[in-house]
N, C-alpha and C positions, 0 to 999 in steps of 0.2 A: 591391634597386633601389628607388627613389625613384618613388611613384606621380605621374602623368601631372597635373598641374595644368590645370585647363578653365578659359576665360577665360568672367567671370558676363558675359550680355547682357541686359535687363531686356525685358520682355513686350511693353512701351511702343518700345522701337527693335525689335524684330523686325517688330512690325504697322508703324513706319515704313519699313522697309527691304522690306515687302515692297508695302506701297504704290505704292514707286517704281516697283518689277517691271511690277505690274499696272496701272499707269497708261495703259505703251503700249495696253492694250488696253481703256480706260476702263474700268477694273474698283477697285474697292478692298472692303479688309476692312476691316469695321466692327465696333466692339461691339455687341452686341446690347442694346437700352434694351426696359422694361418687361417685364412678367411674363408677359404675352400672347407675345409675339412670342418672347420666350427660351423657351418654352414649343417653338413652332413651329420656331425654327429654331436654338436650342441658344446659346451665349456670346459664337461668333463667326458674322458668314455675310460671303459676298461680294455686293456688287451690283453691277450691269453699267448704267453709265448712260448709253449708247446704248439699250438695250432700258428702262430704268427697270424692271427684275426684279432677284429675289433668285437669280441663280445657284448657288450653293452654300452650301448651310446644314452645321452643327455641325462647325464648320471649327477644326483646331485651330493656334493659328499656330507651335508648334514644328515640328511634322511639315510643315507647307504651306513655313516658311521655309528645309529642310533638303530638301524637293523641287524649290524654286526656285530653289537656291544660294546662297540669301543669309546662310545662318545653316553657319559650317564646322565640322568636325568636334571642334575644340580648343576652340569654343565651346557655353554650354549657358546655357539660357534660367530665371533667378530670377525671382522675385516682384517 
């Protein structure tokens, strides 16, 4: 039998697409800029900008975009 082919989605549309999600709830994920702060809070975090806080640090966006729904099972996240 003929193994299972996975459609590629790139790193860049998953952080978009989960974006959208987290919008309702003034939230988005960010890359992490400078060596300080990626230090702190890992590659990706989220921020909540009603609160202007970092809600969720060393976020990872395959795992966050396959708990949100937005990333499906036939699909898989390349470089």
């Amino acid at each position: 039998m003929a193994k299972a082919m996975k459609a590629p989605v790139s790193v860049r549309a998953v952080v978009q697409r989960i974006n959208r999600k987290l919008a309702h709830n003034d939230e988005k994920l960010r890359v992490t800029r400078g060596r300080q702060m990626q230090m702190e809070c890992g590659d990706y975090h989220i921020i909540n900008f009603s609160m202007n806080a970092v809600v969720n640090k060393d976020v990872d966006p395959e795992a966050l975009g396959r708990e949100l729904g937005v990333l499906k099972d036939w699909e898989t996240v390349t470089e």
